[in-house]
Structure formats: structure tokens, C-alpha cells
ZAMARGU-4260 file (C-alpha; in steps of 0.2 Angstrom, whole numbers, plus 5000, padded with zeros to 4 digits):
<rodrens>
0) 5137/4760/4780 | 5133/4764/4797 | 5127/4781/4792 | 5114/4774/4780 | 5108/4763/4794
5) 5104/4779/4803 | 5093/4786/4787 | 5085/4767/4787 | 5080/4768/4807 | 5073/4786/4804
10) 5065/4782/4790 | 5056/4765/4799 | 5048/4776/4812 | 5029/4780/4807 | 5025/4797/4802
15) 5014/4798/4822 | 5029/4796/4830 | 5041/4809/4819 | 5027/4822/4820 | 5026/4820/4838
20) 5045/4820/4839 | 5047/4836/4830 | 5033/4844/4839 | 5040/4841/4854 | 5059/4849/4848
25) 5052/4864/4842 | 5039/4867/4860 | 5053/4863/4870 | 5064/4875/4859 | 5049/4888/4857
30) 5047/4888/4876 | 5066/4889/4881 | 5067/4906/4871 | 5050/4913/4878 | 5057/4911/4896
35) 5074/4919/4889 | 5064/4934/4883 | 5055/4935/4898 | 5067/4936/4909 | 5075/4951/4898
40) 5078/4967/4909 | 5069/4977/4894 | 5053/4964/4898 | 5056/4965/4918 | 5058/4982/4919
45) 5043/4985/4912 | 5032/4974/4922 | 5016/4978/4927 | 5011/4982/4947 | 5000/4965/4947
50) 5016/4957/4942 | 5022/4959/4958 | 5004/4955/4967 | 5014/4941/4977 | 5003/4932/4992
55) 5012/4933/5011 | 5007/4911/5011 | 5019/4909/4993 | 5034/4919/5000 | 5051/4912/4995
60) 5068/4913/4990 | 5061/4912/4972 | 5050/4926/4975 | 5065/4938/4982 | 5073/4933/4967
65) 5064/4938/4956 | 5059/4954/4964 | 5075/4958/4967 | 5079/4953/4947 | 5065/4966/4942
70) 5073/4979/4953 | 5088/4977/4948 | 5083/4979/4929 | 5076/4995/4935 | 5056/4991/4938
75) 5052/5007/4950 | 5037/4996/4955 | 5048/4983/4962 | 5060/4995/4970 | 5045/5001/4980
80) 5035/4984/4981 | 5054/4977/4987 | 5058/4990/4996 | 5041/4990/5005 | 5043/4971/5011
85) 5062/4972/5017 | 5057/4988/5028 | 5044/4984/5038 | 5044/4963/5038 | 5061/4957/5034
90) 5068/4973/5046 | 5080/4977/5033 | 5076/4996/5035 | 5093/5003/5026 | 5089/4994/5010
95) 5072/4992/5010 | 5072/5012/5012 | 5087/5013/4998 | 5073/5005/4987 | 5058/5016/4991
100) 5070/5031/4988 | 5075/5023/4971 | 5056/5022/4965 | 5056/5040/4972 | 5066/5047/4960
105) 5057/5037/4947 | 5043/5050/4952 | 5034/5034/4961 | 5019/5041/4972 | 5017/5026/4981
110) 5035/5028/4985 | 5036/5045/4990 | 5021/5044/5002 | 5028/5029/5011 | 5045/5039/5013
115) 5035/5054/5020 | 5027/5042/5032 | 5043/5034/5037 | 5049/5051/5042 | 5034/5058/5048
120) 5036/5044/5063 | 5054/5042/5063 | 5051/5024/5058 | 5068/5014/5058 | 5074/5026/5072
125) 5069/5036/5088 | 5056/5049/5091 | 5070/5063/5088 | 5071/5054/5069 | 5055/5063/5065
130) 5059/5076/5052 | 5042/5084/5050 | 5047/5096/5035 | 5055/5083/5027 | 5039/5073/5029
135) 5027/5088/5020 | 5039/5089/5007 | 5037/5071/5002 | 5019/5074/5004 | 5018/5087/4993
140) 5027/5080/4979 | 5016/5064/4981 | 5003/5074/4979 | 5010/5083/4964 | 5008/5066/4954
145) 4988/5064/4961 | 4992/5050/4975 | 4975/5053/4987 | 4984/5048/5003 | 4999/5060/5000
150) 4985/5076/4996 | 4973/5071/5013 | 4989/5069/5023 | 4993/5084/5015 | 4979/5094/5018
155) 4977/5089/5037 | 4996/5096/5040 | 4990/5113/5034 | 4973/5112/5043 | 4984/5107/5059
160) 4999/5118/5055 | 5010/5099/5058 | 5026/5101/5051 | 5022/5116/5039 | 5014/5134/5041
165) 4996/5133/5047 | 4985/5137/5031 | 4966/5132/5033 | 4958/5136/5018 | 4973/5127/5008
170) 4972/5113/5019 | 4953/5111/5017 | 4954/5114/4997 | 4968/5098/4999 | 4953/5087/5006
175) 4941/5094/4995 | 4955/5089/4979 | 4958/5071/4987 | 4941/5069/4990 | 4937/5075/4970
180) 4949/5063/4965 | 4943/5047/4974 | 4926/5050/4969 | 4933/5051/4949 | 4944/5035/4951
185) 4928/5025/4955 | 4916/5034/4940 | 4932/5030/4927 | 4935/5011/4935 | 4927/5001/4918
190) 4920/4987/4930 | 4910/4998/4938 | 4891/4997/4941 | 4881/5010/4936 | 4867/5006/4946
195) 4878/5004/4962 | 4887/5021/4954 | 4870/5031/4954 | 4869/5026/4973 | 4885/5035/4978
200) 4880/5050/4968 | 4863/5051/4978 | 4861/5063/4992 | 4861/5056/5008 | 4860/5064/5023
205) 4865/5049/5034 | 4880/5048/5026 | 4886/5068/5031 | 4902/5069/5039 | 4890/5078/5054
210) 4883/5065/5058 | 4892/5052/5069 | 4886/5037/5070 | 4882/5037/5049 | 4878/5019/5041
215) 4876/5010/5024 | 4890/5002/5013 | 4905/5011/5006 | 4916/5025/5011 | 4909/5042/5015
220) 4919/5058/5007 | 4927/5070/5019 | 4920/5084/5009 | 4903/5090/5010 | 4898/5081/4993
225) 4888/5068/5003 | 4894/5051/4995 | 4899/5037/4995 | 4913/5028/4986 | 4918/5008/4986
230) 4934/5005/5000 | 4950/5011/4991 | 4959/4994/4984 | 4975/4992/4993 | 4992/4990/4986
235) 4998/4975/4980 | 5013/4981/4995 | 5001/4985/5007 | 4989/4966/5006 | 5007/4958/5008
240) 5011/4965/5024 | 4994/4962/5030 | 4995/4946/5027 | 5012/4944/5033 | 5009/4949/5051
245) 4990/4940/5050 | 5000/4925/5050 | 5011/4928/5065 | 4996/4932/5074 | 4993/4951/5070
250) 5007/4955/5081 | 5024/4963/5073 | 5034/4962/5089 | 5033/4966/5107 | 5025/4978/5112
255) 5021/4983/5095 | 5004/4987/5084 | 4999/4985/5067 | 4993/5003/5061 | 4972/4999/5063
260) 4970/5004/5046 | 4964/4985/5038 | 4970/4991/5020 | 4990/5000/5027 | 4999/4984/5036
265) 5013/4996/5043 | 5018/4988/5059 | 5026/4999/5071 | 5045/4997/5072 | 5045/5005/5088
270) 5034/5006/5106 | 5021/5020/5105 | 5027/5026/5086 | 5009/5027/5080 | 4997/5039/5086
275) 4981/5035/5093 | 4963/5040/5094 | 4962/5051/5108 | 4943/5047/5111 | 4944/5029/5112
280) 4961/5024/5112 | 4959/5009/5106 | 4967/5012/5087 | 4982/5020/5083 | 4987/5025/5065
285) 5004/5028/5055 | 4994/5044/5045 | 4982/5055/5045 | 4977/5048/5030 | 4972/5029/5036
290) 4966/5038/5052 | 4953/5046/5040 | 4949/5031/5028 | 4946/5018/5046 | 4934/5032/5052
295) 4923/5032/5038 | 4924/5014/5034 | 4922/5007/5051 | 4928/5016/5067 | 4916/5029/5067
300) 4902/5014/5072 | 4915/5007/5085 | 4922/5022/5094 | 4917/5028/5112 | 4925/5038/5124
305) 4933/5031/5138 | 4939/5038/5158 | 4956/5033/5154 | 4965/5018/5143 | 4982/5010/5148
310) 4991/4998/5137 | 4991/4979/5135 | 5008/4979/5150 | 4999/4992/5159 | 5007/5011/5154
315) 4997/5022/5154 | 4991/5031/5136 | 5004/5043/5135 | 5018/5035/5130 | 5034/5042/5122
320) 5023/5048/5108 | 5009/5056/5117 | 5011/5074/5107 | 5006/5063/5093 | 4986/5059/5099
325) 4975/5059/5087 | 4959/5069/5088 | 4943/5058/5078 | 4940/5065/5062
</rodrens>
């Protein structure tokens, strides 16, 4: 009897209702195994680098998680992006370096770039951390996989005889690759303007590496090919950590500098780990590399020599690093 009731009260409800009823049930079922496939480790294992394209302003707990949940499932790009954010702003330099090294064996450029930068300046450590060789090595097999920063940081090491046997011509035929390369990542982009593209394929003297004080949008080459190219996009890693320490007031800690290079965010983890321009002294750079790309995108307009430049508590420019003073590029 009380089951019939049942079949009577279903079937007195208006064909709206039921539809709407059922719709809902199968959404809500629908839904509930999309977000169970999604959070499969196949699916996050494979997630793409704009997946993990996470804003300094909507860091949380949730966020870590599921970074951490992606790394876990073995997603080299959240190793590194992970590894990246623990490092230099949460401080957590043992495993954010355990992660980079992860994405590192994975054959992560990214990865194995920011490991040979870490050792380049010791970063974590002491001045007497620096491994120079260990640092080339890095490079070089960053390079290997066509990373531009690793094959300029590269290049200037040979050119300077930093951390491996002086060779100029190798080091020069480095900048001439990375600079081929940079040049071909902007003619393959499909968003691309072909009219703006014919602009940077132009001849322009202005824009020659001999000529100082050189203007006009874009960033030179280092070569001699006389164009100009769009500012490299940074890493979803790198925004993050600009952001992070623009919102504590571009400071990392104290008496530490941000690398000047607006598309890096390394901080320094250490007083006078980053070298600095040895004209101005007003900049100071984690690489060669962002050295490089700041010169051509802006410092070049900016830079002046000065008698002498002390820091902001009053030391003097050679600090513990001082073998480390950039020459302009």
C-alpha cells in the first residue's frame, strides 16, 4: 500500500518538475565524475605550463595543494614551478631545490637553468657554495634542449673563461645560436604581426649593439643581425615571484635586492649575492643572461657612470661579491 502511494506521488508531479529533477541528478552526477577524472594523476601529470599560471594576489593553501598534487603525480612543470616558489619566497630552499632537481632529470630546461643559476651564486648558502663548473655543466645541458638563457649564459662563460676554459669564438658562436633562436621563436609565434614582424627584420642602424644610447621598441639582438624582437614572455614561475615580492614592497629582506631584470624575480638570499653593473652600480643581476636582456630592453638608456657608489646602509660597492662586478654589455 504504502509503496503504491509512492508511484501515486511520483506520478502527480508535472512532467516540468520531473524533467528538471532528473536534469539536475544526472548534471550533478555528470559533474562529480568530471572533477574525479580531473583530478586523476594521468590528467595532472599532464597538465599544461598555463595550468600552473597562478597569480602572487590568489596564493593559498588550495593553490599549494594542488601544485603539490600535480607534482606529486609526477608534472616536471610543477616540480619546477613548485620548486621555484618554495625556494626563493616561501625560503624552503632544500625542497624547493629537491623539486627543481626532479624537473631536472625530466630534461626540464627551465629547471636546469635555474639550478645552474643557484649554483652559479651559491644561493641558499655562502659565497664558498659557488660551484662554477657545476654551474657550466647545467648550462650546457640547458642549452642542449634550446633554453636561450642557458646558451647566452653559456656563451658569456666561454667568452669570459667563468667557471670553464676561455674559448672566444665558441662563446661568440653561443650568442650568435641564442640569438638565432630568439629571433625564430618570435617568426613561429602564430599571433604574430606580420607587419610589426617586417619591422624587426629591417636594418636598423640605431638599433646596433655599437651604438649606446639605441632606441625604439623591442629588444635589440646581441648579434650583429640588427633586429629587433618583442620582450621575451616570462615564466609563469618567474611573474609569480615578481609579483610576490612587489607586494611586500620590492624588498625580499634586509639588505637584500631583487635581480633588476623586471622579467627574473630572483631575490637575493644573501647580502651582496648578485653582481652588479660596474658602471653605474645601480643594478645587480643573478646571470649574465638577465644582465643582457635589461641592457637591451632598458638599462642601456639609464646607465651612467658614477665616482663611486655605496649601498643603501652605506658599504661601500665591494661587498663580499665584488670579484662578481659586472662589466655593461
Amino acid at each position: 500500500m504504502r509503496d503504491e502511494m509512492k508511484v501515486l506521488f511520483f506520478n502527480s508531479l508535472s512532467d516540468c518538475l520531473t524533467f528538471l529533477v532528473l536534469l539536475s541528478w544526472f548534471y550533478w552526477n555528470r559533474c562529480k565524475r568530471l572533477n574525479g577524472l580531473g583530478l586523476h594523476s594521468l590528467v595532472l601529470s599532464k597538465a599544461s605550463q598555463k595550468t600552473f599560471a597562478i597569480r602572487a594576489k590568489n596564493w593559498s593553501d588550495s593553490a599549494h595543494r594542488f601544485l603539490k598534487l600535480c607534482a606529486d603525480a609526477g608534472n616536471i612543470e610543477a616540480c619546477y614551478t613548485l620548486g621555484m616558489i618554495r625556494f626563493y619566497c616561501l625560503q624552503n630552499r632544500g625542497n624547493g631545490a629537491s623539486l627543481m632537481a626532479k624537473a631536472a632529470i625530466g630534461s626540464h630546461a627551465p629547471a636546469l637553468y635555474s639550478l645552474a643559476v643557484i649554483q652559479f651564486n651559491g644561493s641558499g648558502g655562502s659565497k664558498n657554495d659557488k660551484d662554477l663548473r657545476a654551474g657550466v655543466a647545467l648550462c650546457a645541458r640547458a642549452a642542449f634542449f634550446g633554453h636561450i638563457d642557458a646558451l647566452r649564459e653559456l656563451g658569456h662563460c666561454l667568452q669570459d673563461g667563468y667557471g670553464v676554459r676561455q674559448n672566444i669564438a665558441e662563446g661568440r658562436r653561443f650568442l650568435v645560436q641564442a640569438n638565432a633562436r630568439e629571433l625564430a621563436v618570435v617568426l613561429t609565434n602564430p599571433n604574430s604581426n606580420m607587419s610589426s614582424t617586417r619591422a624587426w627584420l629591417t636594418w636598423n642602424p640605431q638599433n646596433h649593439p655599437n651604438h649606446r644610447h639605441a632606441s625604439g621598441p623591442g629588444c635589440p639582438l646581441l648579434s650583429d643581425f640588427g633586429c629587433n624582437v618583442p620582450a621575451p614572455e616570462a615564466h609563469p614561475a618567474s611573474r609569480f615571484m615578481a609579483e610576490w615580492f612587489a607586494s611586500r614592497g620590492g624588498v625580499p629582506g634586509p639588505g637584500l635586492r631583487l635581480c633588476s631584470h623586471a622579467g627574473c624575480g630572483r631575490p637575493e638570499t644573501r647580502k651582496h649575492e648578485f653582481r652588479r653593473c660596474s658602471v653605474c652600480g645601480a643594478v645587480n643581476y643573478c646571470s649574465r643572461a638577465c644582465q643582457a636582456l635589461d641592457w637591451k630592453l632598458r638599462h642601456k638608456e639609464q646607465c651612467a657612470p658614477v665616482e663611486r657608489w655605496l649601498d643603501e646602509d652605506g658599504e661601500g660597492g665591494e661587498g663580499e661579491d665584488n670579484d662578481d662586478v659586472m662589466p655593461d654589455s
